[in-house]
DRENPA-3360 file (N, C-alpha, C; in nm, 2 decimals, always signed):
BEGIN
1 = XXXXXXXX = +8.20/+14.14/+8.65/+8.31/+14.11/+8.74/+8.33/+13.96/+8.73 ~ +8.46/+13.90/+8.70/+8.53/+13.78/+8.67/+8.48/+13.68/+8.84 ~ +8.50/+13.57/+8.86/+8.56/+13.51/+8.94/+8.64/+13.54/+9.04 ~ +8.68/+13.52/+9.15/+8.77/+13.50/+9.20/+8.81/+13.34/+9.22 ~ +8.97/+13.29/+9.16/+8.96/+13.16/+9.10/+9.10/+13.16/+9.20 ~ +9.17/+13.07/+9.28/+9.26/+13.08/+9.40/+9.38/+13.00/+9.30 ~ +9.51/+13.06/+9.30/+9.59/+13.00/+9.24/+9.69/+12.89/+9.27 ~ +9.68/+12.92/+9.46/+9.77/+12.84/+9.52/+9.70/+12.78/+9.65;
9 = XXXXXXXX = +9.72/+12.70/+9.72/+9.72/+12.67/+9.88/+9.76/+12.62/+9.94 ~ +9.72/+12.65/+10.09/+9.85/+12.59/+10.17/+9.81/+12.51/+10.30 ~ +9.81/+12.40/+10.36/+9.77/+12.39/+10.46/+9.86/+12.38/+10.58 ~ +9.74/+12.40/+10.71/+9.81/+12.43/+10.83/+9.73/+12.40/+10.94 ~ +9.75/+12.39/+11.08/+9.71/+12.35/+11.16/+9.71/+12.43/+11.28 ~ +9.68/+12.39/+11.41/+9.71/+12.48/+11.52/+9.62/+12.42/+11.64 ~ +9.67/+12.47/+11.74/+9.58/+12.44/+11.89/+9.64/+12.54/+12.01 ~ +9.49/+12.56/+12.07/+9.48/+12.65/+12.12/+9.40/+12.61/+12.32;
17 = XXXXXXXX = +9.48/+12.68/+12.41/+9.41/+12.69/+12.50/+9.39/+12.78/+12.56 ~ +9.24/+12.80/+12.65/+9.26/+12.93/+12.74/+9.14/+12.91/+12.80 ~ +9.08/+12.98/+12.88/+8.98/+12.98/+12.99/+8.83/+13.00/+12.91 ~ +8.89/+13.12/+12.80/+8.76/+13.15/+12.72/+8.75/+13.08/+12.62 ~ +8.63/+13.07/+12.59/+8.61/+12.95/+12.43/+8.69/+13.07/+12.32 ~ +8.65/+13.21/+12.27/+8.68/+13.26/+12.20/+8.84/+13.32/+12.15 ~ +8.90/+13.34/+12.25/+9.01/+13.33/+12.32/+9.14/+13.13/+12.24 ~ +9.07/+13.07/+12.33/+9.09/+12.95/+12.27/+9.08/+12.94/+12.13;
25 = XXXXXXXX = +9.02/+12.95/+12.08/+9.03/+13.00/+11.95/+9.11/+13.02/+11.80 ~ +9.11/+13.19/+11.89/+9.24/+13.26/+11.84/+9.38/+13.20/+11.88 ~ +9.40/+13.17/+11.99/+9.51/+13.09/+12.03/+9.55/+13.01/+11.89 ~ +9.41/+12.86/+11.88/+9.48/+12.77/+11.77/+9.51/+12.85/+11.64 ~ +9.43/+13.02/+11.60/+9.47/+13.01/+11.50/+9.61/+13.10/+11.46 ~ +9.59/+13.13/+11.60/+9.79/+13.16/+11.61/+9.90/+13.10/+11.53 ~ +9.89/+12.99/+11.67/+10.01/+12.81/+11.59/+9.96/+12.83/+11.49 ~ +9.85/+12.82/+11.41/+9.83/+12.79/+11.29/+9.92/+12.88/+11.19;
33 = XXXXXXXX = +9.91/+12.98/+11.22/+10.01/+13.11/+11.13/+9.86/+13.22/+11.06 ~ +9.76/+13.24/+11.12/+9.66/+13.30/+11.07/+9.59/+13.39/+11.16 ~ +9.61/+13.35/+11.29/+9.51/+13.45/+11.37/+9.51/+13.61/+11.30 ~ +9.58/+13.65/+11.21/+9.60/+13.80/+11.20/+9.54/+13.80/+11.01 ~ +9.45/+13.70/+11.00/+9.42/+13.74/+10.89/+9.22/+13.75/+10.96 ~ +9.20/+13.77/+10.80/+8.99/+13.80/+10.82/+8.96/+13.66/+10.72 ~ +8.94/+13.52/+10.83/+8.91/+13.44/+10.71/+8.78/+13.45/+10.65 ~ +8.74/+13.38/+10.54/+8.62/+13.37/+10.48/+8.65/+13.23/+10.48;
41 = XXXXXXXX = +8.54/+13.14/+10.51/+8.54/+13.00/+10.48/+8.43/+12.99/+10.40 ~ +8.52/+12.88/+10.31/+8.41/+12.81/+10.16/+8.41/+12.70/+10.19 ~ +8.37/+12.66/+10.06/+8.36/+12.51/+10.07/+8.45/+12.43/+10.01 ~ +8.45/+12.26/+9.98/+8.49/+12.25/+9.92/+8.62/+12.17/+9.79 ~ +8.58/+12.27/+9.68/+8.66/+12.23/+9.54/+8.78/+12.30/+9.58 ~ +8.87/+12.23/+9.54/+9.00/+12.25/+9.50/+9.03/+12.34/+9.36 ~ +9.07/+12.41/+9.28/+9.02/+12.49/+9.18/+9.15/+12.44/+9.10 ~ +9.11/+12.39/+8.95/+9.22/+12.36/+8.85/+9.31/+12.42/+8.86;
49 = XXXXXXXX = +9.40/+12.35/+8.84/+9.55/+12.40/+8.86/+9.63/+12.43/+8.95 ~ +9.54/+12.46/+9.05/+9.57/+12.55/+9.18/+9.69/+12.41/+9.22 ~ +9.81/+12.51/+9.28/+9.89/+12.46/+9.31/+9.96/+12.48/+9.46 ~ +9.99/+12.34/+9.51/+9.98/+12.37/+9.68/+10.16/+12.37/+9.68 ~ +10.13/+12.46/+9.77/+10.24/+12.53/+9.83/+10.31/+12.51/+9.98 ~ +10.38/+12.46/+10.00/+10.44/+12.50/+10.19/+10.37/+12.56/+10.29 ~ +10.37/+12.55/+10.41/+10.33/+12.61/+10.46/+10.37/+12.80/+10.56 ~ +10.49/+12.71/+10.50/+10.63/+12.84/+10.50/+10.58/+12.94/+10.41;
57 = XXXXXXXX = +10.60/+12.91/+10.27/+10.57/+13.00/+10.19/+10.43/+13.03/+10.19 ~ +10.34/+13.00/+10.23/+10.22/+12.98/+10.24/+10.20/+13.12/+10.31 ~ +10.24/+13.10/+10.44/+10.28/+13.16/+10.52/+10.30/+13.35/+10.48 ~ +10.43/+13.33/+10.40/+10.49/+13.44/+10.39/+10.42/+13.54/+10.27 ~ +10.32/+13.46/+10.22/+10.23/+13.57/+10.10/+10.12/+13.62/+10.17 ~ +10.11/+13.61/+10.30/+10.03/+13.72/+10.38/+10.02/+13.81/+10.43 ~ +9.91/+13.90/+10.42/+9.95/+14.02/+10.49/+9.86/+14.03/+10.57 ~ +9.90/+14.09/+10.70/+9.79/+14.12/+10.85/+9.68/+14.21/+10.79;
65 = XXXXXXXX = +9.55/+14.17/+10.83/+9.42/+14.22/+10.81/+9.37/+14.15/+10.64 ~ +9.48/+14.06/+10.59/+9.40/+14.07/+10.46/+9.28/+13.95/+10.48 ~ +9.18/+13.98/+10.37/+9.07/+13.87/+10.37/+9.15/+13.73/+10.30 ~ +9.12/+13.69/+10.39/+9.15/+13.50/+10.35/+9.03/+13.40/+10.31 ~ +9.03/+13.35/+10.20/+8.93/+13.24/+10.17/+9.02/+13.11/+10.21 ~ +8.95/+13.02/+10.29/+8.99/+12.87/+10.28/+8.89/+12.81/+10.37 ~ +8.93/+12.68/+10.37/+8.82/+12.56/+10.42/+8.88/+12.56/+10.55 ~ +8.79/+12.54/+10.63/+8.81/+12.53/+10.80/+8.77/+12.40/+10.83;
73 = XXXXXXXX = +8.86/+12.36/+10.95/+8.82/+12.24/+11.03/+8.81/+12.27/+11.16 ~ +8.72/+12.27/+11.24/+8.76/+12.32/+11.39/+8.67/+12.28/+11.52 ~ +8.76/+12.21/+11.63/+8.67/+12.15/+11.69/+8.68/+12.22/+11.85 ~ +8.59/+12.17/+11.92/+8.62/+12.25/+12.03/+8.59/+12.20/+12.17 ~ +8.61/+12.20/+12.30/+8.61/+12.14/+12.37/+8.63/+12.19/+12.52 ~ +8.57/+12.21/+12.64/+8.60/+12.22/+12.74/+8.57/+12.12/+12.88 ~ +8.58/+12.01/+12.82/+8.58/+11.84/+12.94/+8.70/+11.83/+12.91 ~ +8.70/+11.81/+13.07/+8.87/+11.71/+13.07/+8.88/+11.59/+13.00;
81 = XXXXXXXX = +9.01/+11.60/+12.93/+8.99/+11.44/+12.88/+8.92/+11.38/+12.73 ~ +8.82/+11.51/+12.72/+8.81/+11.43/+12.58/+8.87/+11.49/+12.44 ~ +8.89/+11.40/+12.38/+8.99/+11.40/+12.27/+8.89/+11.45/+12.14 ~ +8.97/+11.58/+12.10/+8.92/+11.63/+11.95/+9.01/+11.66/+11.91 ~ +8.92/+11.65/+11.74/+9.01/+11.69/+11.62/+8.96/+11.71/+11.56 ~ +9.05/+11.79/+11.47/+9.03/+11.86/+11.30/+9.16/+11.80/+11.20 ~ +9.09/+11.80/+11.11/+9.14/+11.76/+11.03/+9.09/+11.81/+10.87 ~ +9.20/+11.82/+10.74/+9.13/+11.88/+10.61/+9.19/+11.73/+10.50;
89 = XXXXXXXX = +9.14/+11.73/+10.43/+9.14/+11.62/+10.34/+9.16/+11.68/+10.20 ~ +9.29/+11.61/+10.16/+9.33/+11.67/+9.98/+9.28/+11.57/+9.89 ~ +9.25/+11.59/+9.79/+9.25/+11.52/+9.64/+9.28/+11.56/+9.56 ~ +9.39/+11.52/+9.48/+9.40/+11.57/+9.32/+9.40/+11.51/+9.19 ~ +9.32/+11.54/+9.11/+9.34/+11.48/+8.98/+9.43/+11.43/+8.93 ~ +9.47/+11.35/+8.80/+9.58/+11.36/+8.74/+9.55/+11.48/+8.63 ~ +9.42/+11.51/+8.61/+9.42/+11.57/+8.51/+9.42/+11.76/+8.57 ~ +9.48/+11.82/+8.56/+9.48/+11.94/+8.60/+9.44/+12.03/+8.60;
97 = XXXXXXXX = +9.30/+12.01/+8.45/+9.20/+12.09/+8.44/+9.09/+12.09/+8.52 ~ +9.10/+11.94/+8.57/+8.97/+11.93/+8.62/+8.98/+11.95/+8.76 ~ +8.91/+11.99/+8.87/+8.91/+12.05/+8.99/+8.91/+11.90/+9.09 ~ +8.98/+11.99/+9.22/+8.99/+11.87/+9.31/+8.92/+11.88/+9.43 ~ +8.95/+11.82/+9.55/+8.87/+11.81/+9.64/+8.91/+11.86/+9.80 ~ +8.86/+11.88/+9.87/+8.92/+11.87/+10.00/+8.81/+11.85/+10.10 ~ +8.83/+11.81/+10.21/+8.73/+11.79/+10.32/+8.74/+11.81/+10.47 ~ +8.65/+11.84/+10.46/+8.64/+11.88/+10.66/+8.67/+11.79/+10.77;
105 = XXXXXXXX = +8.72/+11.70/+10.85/+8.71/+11.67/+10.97/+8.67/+11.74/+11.09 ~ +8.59/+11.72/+11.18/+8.53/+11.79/+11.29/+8.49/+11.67/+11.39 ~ +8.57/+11.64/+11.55/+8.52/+11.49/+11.56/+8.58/+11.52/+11.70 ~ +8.51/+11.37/+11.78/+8.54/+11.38/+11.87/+8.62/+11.19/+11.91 ~ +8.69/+11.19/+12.01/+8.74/+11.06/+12.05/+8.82/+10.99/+11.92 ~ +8.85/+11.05/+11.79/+8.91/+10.93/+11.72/+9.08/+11.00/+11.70 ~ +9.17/+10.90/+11.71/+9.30/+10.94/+11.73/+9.32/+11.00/+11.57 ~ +9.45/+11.02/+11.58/+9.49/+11.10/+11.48/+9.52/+11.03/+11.36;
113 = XXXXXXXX = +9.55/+10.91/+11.33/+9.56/+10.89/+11.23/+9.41/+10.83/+11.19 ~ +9.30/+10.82/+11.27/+9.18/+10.75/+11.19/+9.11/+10.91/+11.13 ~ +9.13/+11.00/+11.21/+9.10/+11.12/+11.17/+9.17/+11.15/+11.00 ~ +9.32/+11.12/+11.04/+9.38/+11.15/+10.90/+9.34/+11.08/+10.79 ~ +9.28/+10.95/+10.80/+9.26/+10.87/+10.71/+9.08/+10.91/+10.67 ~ +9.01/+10.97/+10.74/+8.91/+10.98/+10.73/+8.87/+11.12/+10.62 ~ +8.97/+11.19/+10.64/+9.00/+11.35/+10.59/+9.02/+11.29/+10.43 ~ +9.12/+11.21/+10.43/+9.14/+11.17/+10.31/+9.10/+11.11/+10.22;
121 = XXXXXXXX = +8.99/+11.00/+10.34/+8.90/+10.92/+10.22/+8.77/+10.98/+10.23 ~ +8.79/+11.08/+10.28/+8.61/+11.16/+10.27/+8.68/+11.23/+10.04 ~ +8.74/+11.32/+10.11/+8.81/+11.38/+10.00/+8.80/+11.29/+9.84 ~ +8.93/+11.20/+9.85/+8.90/+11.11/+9.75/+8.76/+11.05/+9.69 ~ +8.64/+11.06/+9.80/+8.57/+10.96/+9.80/+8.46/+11.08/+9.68 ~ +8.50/+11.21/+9.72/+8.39/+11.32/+9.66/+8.45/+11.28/+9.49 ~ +8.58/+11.33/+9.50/+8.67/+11.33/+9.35/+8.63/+11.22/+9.26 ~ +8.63/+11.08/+9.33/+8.64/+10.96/+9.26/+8.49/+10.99/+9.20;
129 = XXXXXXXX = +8.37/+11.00/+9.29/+8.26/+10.99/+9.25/+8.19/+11.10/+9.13 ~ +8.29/+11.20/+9.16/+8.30/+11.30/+9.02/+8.35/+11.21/+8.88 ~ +8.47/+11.16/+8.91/+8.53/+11.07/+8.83/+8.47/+10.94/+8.76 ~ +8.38/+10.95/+8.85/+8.28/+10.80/+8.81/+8.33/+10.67/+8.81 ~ +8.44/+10.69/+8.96/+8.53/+10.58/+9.02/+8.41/+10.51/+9.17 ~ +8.39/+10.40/+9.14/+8.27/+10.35/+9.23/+8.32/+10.25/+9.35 ~ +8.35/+10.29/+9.44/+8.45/+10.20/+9.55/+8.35/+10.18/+9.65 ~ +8.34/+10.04/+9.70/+8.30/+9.98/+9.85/+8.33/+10.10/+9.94;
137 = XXXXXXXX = +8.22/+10.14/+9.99/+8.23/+10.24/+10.09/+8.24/+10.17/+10.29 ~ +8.29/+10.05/+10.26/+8.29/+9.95/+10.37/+8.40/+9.93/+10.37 ~ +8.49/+9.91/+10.24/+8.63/+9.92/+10.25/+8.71/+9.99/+10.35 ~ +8.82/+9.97/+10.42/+8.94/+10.04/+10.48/+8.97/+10.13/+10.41 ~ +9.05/+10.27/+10.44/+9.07/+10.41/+10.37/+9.20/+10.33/+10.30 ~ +9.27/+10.22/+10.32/+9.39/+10.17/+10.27/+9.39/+10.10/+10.17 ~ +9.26/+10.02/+10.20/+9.20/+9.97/+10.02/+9.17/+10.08/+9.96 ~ +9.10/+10.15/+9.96/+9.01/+10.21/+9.88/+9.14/+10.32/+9.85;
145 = XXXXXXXX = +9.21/+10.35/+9.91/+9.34/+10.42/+9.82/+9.39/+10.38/+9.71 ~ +9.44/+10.24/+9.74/+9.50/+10.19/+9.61/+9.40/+10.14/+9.49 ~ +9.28/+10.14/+9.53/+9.18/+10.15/+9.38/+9.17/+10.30/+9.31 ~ +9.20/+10.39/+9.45/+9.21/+10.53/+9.36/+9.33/+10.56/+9.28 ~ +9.42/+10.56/+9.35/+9.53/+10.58/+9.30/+9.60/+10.46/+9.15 ~ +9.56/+10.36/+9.20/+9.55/+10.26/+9.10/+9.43/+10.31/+8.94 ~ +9.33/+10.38/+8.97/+9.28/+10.40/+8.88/+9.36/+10.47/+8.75 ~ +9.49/+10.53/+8.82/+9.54/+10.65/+8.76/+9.40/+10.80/+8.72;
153 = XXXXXXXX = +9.34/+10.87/+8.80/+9.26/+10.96/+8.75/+9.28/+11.01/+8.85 ~ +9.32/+10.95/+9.01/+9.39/+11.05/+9.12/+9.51/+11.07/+9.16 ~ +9.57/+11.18/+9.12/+9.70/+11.15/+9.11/+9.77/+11.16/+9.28 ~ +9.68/+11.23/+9.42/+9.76/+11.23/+9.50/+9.65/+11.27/+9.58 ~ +9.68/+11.21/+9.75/+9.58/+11.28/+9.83/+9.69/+11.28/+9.97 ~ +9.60/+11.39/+10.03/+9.69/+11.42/+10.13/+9.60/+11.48/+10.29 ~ +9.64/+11.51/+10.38/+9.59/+11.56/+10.50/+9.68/+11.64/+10.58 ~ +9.57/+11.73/+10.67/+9.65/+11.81/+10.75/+9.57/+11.77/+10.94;
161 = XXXXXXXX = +9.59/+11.69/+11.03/+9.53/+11.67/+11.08/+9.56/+11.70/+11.24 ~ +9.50/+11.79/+11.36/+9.52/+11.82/+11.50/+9.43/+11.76/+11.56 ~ +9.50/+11.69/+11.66/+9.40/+11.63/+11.80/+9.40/+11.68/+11.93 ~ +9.41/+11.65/+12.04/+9.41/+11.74/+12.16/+9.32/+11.66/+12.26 ~ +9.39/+11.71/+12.35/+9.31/+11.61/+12.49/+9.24/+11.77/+12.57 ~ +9.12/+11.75/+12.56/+9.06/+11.88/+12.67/+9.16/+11.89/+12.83 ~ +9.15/+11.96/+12.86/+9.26/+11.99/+13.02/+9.11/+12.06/+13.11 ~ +9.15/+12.01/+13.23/+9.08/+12.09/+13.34/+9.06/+12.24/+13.34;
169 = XXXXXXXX = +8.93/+12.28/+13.35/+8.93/+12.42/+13.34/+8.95/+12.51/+13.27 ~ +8.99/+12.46/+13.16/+9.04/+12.51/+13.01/+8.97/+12.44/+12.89 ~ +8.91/+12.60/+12.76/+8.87/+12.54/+12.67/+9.00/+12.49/+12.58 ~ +8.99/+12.38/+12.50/+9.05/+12.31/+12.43/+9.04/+12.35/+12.29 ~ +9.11/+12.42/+12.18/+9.06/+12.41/+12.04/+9.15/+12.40/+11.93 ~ +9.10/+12.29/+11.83/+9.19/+12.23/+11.71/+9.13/+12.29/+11.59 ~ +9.23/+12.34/+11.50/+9.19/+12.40/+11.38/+9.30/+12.32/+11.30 ~ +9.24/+12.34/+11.19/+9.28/+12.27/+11.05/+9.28/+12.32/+10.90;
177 = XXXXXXX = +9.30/+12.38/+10.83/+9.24/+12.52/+10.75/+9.36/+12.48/+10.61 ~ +9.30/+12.50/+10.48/+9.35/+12.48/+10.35/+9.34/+12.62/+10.32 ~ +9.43/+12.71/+10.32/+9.42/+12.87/+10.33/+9.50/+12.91/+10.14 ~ +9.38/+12.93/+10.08/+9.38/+12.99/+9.90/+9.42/+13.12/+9.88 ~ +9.53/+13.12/+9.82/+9.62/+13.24/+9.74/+9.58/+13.28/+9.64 ~ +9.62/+13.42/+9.56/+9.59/+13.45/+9.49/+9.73/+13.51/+9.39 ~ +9.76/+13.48/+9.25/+9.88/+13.53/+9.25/+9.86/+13.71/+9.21;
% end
């Protein structure tokens, strides 16, 4: 039996409330456009060639009940007031053979863009070190981009990132998910 090797993916997001944690949940993975699949969460490589898609179309090559592999982010929360997020982190090669990267966010109190920037330089930070790209890890995610991208060996990084303020009485939940096709 071959591999199963993902040809496409897509990312997407969502948030969810309701009284029950589990409930809450499903809620985020509603917005997200998934609650009606059976995920499997990996880890994770980005797989050569694999080519990212919309979330639209992403969207529309699914079918209710089918098994989904992708990378999860998901945070969760029932205090008022405090701020979580998820967030997924892209990298891609220039070279297309070689496999790329993505990363988890799971966090509490940091706004959205230090989340997004965090997704992205977790990501790059795995790729580069494959690449045997060696960057100040004290650096800003803003430096350390343009030494990646300046290297020419990363051709592109990207993020999908949800925050959310917990509410009274209600669980709070942020998901974030890189959801892999197959053609």
């Amino acid at each position: 039996m071959s591999g199963l090797v993902p040809t496409k993916v897509f990312l997407t997001k969502g948030l969810g409330r309701h009284k029950y944690q589990l409930k809450s949940f499903e809620e985020a993975l509603r917005t997200a456009g998934v609650a009606q699949q059976n995920l499997v969460q990996v880890s994770s490589i980005l797989p050569p060639k694999c080519k990212m898609v919309s979330r639209e179309n992403g969207l529309k090559s699914l079918k209710p009940g089918e098994i989904c592999y992708c990378v999860l982010a998901r945070s969760d929360t029932n205090e008022h007031g405090r701020i979580i997020v998820s967030g997924i982190g892209v990298a891609v090669p220039r070279d297309r053979s070689q496999w790329g990267y993505l990363s988890e966010v799971h966090g509490y109190g940091m706004s959205q863009q230090d989340a997004a920037d965090m997704a992205e330089d977790l990501a790059a930070g795995m790729l580069g070190t494959t690449l045997g790209l060696e960057v100040d890890p004290n650096q800003a995610w803003s430096e350390k981009e343009q030494v990646y991208k300046s290297s020419g060996l990363i051709i592109r990084t990207t993020n999908i990132t949800q925050t959310a303020r917990g509410q009274q009485d209600l669980w709070t939940t942020t998901v974030a998910l890189a959801v892999f096709l197959f053609d």
